[in-house]
C-alpha positions in Angstrom: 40.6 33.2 -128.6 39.5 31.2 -125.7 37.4 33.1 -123.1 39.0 32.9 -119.3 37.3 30.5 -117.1 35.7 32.7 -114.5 36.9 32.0 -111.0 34.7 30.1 -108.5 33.5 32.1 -106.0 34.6 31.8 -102.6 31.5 30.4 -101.3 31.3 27.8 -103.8 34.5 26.7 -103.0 33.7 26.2 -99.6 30.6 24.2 -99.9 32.5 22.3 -102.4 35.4 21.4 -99.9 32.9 20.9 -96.9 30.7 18.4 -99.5 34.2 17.0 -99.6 35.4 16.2 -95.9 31.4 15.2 -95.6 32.1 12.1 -98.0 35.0 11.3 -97.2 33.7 11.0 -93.1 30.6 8.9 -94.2 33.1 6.5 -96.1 35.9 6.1 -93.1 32.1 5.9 -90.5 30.8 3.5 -93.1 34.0 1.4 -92.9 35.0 1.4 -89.0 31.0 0.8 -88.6 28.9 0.2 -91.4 25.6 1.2 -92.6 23.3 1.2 -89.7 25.8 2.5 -86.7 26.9 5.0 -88.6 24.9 8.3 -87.9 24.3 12.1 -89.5 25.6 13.4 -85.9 29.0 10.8 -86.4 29.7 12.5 -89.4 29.2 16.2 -88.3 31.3 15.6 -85.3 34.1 14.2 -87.3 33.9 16.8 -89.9 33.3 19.6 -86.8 30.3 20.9 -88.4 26.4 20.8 -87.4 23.9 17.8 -88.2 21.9 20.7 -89.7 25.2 21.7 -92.1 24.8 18.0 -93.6 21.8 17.7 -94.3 22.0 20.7 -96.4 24.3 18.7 -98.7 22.5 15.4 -98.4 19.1 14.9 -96.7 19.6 11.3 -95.6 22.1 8.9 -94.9 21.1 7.1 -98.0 21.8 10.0 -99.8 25.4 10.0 -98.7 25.6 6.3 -99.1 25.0 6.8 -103.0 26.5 9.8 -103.2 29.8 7.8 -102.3 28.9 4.6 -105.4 28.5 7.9 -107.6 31.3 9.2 -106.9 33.4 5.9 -107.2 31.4 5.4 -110.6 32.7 8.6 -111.8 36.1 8.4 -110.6 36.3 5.1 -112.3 34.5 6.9 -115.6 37.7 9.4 -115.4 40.3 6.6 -114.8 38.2 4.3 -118.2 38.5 7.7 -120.3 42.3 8.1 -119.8 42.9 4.8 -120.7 41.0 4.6 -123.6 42.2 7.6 -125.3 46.1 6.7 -124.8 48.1 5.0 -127.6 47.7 1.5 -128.0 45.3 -1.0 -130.3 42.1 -2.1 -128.8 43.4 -5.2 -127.3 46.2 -3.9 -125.7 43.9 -1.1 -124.3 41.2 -3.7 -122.8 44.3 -5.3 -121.4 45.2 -2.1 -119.7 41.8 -1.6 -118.1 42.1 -5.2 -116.7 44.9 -4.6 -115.0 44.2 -0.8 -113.7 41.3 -1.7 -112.7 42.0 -5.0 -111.1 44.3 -2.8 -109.0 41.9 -0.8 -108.1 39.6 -3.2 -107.2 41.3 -5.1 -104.5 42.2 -2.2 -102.5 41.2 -3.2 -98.9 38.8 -0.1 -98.7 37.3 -0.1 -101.8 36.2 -3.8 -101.4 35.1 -2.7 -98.0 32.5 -0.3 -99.2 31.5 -2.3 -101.9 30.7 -4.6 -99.3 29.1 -2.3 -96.9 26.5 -1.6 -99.9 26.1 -4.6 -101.3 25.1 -7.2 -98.6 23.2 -4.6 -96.2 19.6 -5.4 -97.6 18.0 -2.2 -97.0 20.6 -0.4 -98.6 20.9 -2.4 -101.3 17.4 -2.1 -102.0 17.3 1.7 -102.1 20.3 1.7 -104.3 18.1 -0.5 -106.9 15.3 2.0 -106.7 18.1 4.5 -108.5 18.9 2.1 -110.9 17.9 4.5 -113.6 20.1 7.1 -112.3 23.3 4.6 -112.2 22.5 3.2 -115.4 22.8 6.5 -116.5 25.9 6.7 -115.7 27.2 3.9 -116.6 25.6 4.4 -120.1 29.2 6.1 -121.6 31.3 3.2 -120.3 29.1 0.9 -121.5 29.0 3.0 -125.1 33.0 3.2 -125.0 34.0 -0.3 -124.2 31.7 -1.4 -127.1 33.4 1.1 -129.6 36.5 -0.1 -128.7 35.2 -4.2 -128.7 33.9 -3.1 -132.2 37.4 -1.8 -133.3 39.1 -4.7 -132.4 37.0 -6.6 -134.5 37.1 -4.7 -137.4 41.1 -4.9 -136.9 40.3 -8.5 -136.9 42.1 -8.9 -133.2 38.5 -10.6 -132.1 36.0 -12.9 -133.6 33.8 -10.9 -135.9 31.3 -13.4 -135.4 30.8 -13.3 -131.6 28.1 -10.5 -130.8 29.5 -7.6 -129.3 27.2 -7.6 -126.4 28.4 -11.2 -125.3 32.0 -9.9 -125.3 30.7 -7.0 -123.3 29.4 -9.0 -120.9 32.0 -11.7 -120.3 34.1 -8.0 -119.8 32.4 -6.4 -117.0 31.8 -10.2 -115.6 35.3 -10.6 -115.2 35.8 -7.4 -112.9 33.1 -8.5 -110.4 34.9 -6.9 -107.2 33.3 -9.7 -105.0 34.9 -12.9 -107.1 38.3 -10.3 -107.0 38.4 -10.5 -103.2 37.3 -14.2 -102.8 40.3 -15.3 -105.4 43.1 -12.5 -103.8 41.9 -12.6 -100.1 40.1 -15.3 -99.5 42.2 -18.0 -101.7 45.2 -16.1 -101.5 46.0 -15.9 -104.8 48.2 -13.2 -106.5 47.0 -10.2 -108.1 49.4 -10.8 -110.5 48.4 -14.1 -111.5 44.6 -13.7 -111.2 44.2 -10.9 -113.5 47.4 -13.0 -115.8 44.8 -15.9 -116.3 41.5 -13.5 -116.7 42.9 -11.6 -119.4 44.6 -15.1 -121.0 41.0 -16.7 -120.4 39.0 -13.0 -122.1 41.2 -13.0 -125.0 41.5 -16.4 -125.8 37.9 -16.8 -125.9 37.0 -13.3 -128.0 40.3 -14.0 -130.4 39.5 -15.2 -134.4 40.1 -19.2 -134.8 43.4 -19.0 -136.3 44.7 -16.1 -133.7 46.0 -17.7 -130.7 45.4 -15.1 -127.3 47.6 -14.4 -124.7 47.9 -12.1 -121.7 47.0 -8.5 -121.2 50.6 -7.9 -122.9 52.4 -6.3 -120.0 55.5 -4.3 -120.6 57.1 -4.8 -118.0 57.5 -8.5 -119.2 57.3 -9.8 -115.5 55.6 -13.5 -115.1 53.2 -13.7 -112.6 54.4 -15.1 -109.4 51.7 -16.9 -106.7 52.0 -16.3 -103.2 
């Protein structure tokens, strides 16, 4: 019989919930402001705590910076997980992740922070000195993806003469959020249609020579529409 999980004291749960409304102020600061206008004292007046309360959860600004990537890394780790262990074969599992995450990826906010990370020099920097720690991270949805590129090619739905690493790579290639905003915002193309051509262009290119690909098999059926 499986042992109760013992409750979390009440103290936990409120440095967990102020950790919380910490986060989520640096991200709306970072937004309205970005990286160098936003301040420790900004934050603690949003969240109506003291500058000293903050930096007992993070002791810099960079700290909350990354702490934000982590946490987006791991909410996208939770979203990769559930969509890899529902039904489907491997191709029409990639083709879900393609789409999910395409979704996710041109949401006006999440391109924003991306952003806010990315082309700030400084921080971008500092976020390269923890590349150990985020390709740590990123180590199981690297692992999972190739499992599941591996399966498909032992199903014989992809070449089983491409390297699996190339397929790997033209995969995470293909979800770069900054070509996703240039296509959707800046070109004005259609989700719909972008990710429709990405995942005609992926599978085409990873399929056997006699197997034709096609799109990421959506059941709804709809075609894309531009605009």
């Amino acid at each position: 019989m499986a042992l109760d999980t013992p409750p979390v004291p009440f103290k936990e749960r409120q440095r967990r919930e102020r950790e919380r409304l910490i986060l989520q102020a640096a991200e709306e600061l970072l937004l309205e402001r970005g990286y160098h206008d936003m301040s420790i004292d900004d934050i603690a007046a949003r969240v109506g705590i003291s500058k000293g309360t903050v930096y007992l959860h993070f002791a810099s600004k960079d700290d909350l910076v990354f702490a934000l990537f982590e946490q987006g890394m791991q909410q996208f780790i939770t979203a990769l997980d559930a969509m890899l262990a529902s039904p489907g074969t491997p191709r029409e599992k990639l083709g879900a992740i393609i789409r999910q995450m395409s979704v996710g990826l041109v949401n006006p906010r999440r391109l924003q922070l991306v952003e806010a990370m990315f082309r700030n020099p400084a921080l971008h920097s500092r976020l390269v000195e923890r590349k150990r720690t985020i390709g740590d991270i990123w180590d199981g949805p690297r692992q999972r993806v190739t499992a599941l590129l591996e399966e498909g090619k032992a199903a014989g739905e992809f070449d089983p003469d491409m390297p699996t690493p190339i397929m790997l790579g033209l995969f995470w290639a293909m979800l770069n959020p900054h070509h996703f905003r240039s296509l959707i915002v800046e070109q004005r193309i259609s989700s719909d249609l972008v990710v429709a051509h990405l995942c005609r262009f992926f599978f085409k290119g990873v399929a056997p020579d006699d197997v034709g690909g096609d799109d990421c098999g959506d059941p709804q059926g709809d075609a894309p529409r531009d605009g």
